[in-house]
C-alpha positions as CSV (number, residue, x, y, z in Angstrom):
1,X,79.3,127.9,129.6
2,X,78.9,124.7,131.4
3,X,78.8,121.0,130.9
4,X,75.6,121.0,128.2
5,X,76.3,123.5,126.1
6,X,76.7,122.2,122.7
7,X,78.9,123.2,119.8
8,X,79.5,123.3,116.1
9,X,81.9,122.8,114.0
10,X,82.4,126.4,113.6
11,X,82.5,127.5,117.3
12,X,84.8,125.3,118.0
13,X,87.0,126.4,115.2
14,X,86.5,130.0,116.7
15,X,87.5,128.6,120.3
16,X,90.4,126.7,119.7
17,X,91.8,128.2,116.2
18,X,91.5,125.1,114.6
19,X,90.2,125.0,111.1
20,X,86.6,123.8,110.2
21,X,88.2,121.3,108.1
22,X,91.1,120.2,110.3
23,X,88.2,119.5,113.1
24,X,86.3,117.7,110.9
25,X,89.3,115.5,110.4
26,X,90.1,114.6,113.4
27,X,86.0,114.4,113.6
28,X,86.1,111.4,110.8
29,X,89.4,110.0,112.5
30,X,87.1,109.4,115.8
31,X,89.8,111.4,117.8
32,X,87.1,113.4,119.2
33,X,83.7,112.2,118.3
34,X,80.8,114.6,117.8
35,X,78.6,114.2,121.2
36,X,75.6,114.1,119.3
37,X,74.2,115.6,116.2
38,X,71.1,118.7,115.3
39,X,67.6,117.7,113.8
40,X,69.3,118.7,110.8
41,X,71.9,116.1,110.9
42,X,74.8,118.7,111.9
43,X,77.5,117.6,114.5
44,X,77.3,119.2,118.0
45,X,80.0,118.7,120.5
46,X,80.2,119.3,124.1
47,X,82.8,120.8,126.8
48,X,84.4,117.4,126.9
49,X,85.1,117.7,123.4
50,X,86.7,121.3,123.2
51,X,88.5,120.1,125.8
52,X,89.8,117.0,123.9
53,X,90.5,119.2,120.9
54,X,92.4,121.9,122.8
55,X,95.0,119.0,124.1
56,X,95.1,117.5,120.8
57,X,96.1,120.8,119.4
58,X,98.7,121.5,122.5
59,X,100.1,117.9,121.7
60,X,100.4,118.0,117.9
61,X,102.0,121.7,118.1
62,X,104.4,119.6,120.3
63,X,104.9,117.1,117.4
64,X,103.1,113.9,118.4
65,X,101.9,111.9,116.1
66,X,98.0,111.2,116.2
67,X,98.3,107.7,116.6
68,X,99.8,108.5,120.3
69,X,97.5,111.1,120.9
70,X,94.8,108.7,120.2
71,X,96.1,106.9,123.1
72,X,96.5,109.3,125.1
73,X,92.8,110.0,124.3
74,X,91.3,107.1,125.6
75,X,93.9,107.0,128.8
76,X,96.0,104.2,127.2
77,X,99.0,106.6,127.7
78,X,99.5,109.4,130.1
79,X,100.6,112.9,128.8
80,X,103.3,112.1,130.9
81,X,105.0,109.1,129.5
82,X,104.2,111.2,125.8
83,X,106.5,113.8,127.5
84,X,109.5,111.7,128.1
85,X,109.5,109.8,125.5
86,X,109.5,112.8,123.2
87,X,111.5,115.0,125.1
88,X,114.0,111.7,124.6
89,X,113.6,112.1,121.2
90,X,113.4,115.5,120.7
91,X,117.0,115.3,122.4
92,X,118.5,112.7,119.8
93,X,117.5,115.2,116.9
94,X,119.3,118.3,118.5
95,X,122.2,116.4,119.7
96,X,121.9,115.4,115.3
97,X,121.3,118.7,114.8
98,X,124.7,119.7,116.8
99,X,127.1,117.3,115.1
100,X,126.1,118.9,112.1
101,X,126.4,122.4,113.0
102,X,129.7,121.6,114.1
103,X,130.6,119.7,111.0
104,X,129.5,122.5,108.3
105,X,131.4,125.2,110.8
106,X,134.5,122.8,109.9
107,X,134.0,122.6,106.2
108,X,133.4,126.7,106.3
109,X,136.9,127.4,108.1
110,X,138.9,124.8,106.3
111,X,137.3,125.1,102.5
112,X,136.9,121.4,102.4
113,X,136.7,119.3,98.9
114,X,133.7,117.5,98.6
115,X,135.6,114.2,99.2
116,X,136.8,115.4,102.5
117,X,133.2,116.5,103.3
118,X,132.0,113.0,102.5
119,X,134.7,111.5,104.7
120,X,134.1,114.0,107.7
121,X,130.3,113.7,107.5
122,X,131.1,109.4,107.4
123,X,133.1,109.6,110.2
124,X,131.2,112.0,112.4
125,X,128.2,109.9,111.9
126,X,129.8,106.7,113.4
127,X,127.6,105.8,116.6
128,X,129.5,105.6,119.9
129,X,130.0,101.6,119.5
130,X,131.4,102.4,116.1
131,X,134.0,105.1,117.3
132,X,134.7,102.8,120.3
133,X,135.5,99.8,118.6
134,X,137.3,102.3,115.3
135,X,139.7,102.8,119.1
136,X,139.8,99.0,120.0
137,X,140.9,98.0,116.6
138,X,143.5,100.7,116.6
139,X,144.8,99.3,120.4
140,X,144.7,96.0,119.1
141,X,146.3,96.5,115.7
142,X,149.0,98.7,117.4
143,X,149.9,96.3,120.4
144,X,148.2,93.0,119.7
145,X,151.2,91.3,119.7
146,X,153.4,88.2,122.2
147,X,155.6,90.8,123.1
148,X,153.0,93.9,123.6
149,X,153.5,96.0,126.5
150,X,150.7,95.8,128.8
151,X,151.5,99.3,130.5
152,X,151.5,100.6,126.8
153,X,148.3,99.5,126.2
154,X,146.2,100.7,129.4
155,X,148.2,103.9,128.6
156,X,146.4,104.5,125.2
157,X,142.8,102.6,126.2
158,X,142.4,105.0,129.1
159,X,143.1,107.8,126.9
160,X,140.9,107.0,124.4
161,X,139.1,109.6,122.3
162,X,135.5,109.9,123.3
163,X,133.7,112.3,120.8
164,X,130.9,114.3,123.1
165,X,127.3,114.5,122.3
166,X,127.7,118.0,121.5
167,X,130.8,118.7,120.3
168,X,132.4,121.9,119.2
169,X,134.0,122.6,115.6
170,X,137.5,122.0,116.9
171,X,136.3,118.9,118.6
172,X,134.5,117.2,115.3
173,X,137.8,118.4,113.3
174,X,140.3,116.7,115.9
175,X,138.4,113.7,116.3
176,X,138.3,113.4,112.0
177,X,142.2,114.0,112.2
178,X,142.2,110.8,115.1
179,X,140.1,108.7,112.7
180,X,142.6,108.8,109.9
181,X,145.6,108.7,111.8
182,X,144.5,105.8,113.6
183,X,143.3,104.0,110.3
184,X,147.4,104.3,109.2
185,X,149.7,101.3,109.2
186,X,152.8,103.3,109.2
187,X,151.2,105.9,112.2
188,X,150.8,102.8,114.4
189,X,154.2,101.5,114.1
190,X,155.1,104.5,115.0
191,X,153.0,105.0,117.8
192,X,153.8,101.8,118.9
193,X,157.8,102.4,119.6
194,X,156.9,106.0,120.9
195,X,153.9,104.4,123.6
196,X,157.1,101.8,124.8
197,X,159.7,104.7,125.4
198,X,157.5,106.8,127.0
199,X,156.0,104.0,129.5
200,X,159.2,102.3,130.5
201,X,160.8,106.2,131.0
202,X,163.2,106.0,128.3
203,X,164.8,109.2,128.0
204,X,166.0,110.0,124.9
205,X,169.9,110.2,124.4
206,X,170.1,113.8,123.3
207,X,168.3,114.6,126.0
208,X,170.9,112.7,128.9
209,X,173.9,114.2,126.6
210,X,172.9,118.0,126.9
211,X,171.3,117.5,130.6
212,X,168.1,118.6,132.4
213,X,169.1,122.2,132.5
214,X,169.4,122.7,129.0
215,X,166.0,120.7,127.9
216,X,164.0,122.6,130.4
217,X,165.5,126.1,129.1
218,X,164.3,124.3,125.3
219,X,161.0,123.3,125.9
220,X,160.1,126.6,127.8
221,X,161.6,128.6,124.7
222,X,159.7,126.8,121.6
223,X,156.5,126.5,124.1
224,X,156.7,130.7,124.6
225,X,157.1,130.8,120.8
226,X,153.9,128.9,120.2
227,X,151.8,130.4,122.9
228,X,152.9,133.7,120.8
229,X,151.5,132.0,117.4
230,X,155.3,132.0,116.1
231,X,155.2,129.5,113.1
232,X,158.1,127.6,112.7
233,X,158.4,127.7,109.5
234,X,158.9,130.9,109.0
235,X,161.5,133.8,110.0
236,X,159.9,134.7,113.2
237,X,161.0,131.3,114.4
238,X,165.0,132.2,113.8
239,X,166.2,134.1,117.2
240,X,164.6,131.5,119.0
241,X,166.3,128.5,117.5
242,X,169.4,129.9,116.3
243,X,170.1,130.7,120.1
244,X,169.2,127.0,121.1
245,X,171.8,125.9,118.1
246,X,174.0,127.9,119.6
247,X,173.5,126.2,122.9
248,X,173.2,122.8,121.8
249,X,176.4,123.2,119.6
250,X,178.5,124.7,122.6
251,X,177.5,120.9,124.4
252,X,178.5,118.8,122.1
253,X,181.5,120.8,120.7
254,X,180.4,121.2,116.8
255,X,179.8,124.6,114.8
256,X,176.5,125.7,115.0
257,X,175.7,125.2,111.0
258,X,173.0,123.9,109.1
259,X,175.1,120.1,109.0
260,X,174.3,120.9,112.7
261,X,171.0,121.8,112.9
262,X,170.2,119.1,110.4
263,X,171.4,116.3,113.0
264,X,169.8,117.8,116.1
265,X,166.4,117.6,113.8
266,X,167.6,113.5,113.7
267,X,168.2,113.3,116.8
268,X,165.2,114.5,118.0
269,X,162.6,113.4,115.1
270,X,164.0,109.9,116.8
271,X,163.3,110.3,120.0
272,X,159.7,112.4,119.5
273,X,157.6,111.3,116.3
274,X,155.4,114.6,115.6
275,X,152.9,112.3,114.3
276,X,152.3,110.9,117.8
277,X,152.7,114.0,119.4
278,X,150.2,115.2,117.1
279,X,148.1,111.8,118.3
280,X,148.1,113.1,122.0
281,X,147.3,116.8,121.5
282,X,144.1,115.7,119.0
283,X,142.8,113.5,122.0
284,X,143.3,116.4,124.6
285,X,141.0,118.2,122.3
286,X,138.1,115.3,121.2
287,X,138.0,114.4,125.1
288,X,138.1,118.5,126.4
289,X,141.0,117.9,128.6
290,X,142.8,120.9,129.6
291,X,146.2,121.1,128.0
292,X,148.8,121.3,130.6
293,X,151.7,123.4,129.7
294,X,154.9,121.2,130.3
295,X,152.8,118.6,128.3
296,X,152.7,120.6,125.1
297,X,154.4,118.8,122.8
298,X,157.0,120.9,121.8
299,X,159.2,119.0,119.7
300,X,157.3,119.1,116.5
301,X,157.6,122.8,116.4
302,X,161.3,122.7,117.3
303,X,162.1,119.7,114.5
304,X,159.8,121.8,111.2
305,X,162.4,125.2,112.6
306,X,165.2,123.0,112.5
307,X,164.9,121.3,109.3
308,X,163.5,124.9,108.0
309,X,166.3,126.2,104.9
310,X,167.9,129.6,106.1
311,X,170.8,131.4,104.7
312,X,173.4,131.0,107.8
């Protein structure tokens, strides 16, 4: 073979796998034009042509359009710059692709109604500015105030939830759970006393009554019990707080009875709202921060056993 040999139609469908009619195509589309043509009037094409054609089938097996491979064709583009800017593309669709994946493995595990499937897939879909400013207009909402505190404020924007690219199951359900609460007037008022206590180091008065001693021995107990996957709610949950009643009852000199445990859960639903407890532990998640330990918060768990009905 060498630089005047001349083809048909039908040996170059045998050399590159291309059809007779697909060739003929691209023939008529003056993607590669026949070199010349037989005393019969057939087209003949040379080893510049099945050349051409072998790229343009490498290219559109790689999904480019014809338009850009015409380009590329008559060197107006090099295969190159085709690359990148597909392989840009191509990106965009599986990172698309991943969100999805990630959203249908939360609507297998949790049995989602279609209305919750139409929010999730809303909210998921939300570009990057979108989720940003969703944040911002929480921040605001929450401290955009005279009397705001400013060290609240840089507290929550630099832990702002930042959804990733990819991001797992748990990830896309967390950041869902974010979206809502944030979108809640009564969550933000919360969040807003809760943000002040913890940035001006309040310390909650039932925790100064009973000491440091105590409150350490408490929030290593309920965090064992939910590293073991003990649900409060349920009777699994009773040694663990009926000793802590016990304890907390010897302090403050009262009998360790349900009136008891039903002001302890007071006490400490006002000093830790489980809503923004929840808040924090959902952004740990969306942003794939490690959950330290001592940060765990705890108190949710020990306020749902404290409030849970028990025959004493």
């Amino acid at each position: 073979m060498d630089a005047t040999t001349l083809y048909s139609i039908g040996e170059l469908s045998r050399r590159t796998g291309l059809s007779v009619r697909t060739i003929r195509f691209y023939s008529d589309s003056g993607v590669v034009a026949p070199t010349t043509r037989s005393p019969a009037g057939y087209r003949l094409y040379d080893l510049d042509a099945l050349r051409r054609l072998e790229l343009l089938r490498t290219l559109r097996e790689l999904g480019i359009d014809l338009a850009t491979i015409q380009r590329v064709m008559d060197r107006e583009l090099s295969v190159a710059e085709v690359a990148a800017a597909h392989v840009e593309a191509i990106d965009v669709q599986i990172r698309a692709l991943q969100l999805r994946r990630s959203v249908l493995q939360v609507v297998a595990g949790r049995g989602s109604d279609p209305e919750e499937i139409t929010l999730m897939h809303r909210l998921t879909q939300l570009s990057v500015e979108e989720r940003r400013r969703l944040i911002d207009d929480f921040v605001e909402g929450t401290f955009g105030t005279v009397d705001a505190d400013l060290a609240a404020v840089a507290m929550v924007r630099a832990a702002a939830p930042d959804l990733p690219d990819d991001p797992s199951s748990e990830q896309v359900a967390a950041w869902v759970e974010i979206a809502e609460l944030v979108s809640d007037d009564a969550f933000r008022t919360r969040m807003r006393r809760m943000a002040l206590h913890q940035v001006t180091g309040h310390t909650p008065a039932i925790e100064t009554e009973v000491g440091e001693e105590l409150m350490t021995f408490t929030r290593q107990q309920v965090t064992e019990a939910m590293e073991s996957g003990i649900d409060p709610l349920t009777d699994r949950a009773a040694p663990v707080i009926d000793d802590l009643v016990e304890r907390f009852s010897e302090v403050f000199g009262h009998a360790a009875d349900k009136e008891f445990r039903d002001w302890m859960a007071w006490r400490f639903e006002e000093a830790h709202d489980p809503k923004v407890d929840r808040y924090w532990r959902l952004v740990w998640i969306v942003n794939g921060w490690q959950i330290v330990p001592n940060l765990v918060p705890v108190y949710s768990w020990l306020i749902q056993a404290l409030r849970m009905d028990r025959d004493l």
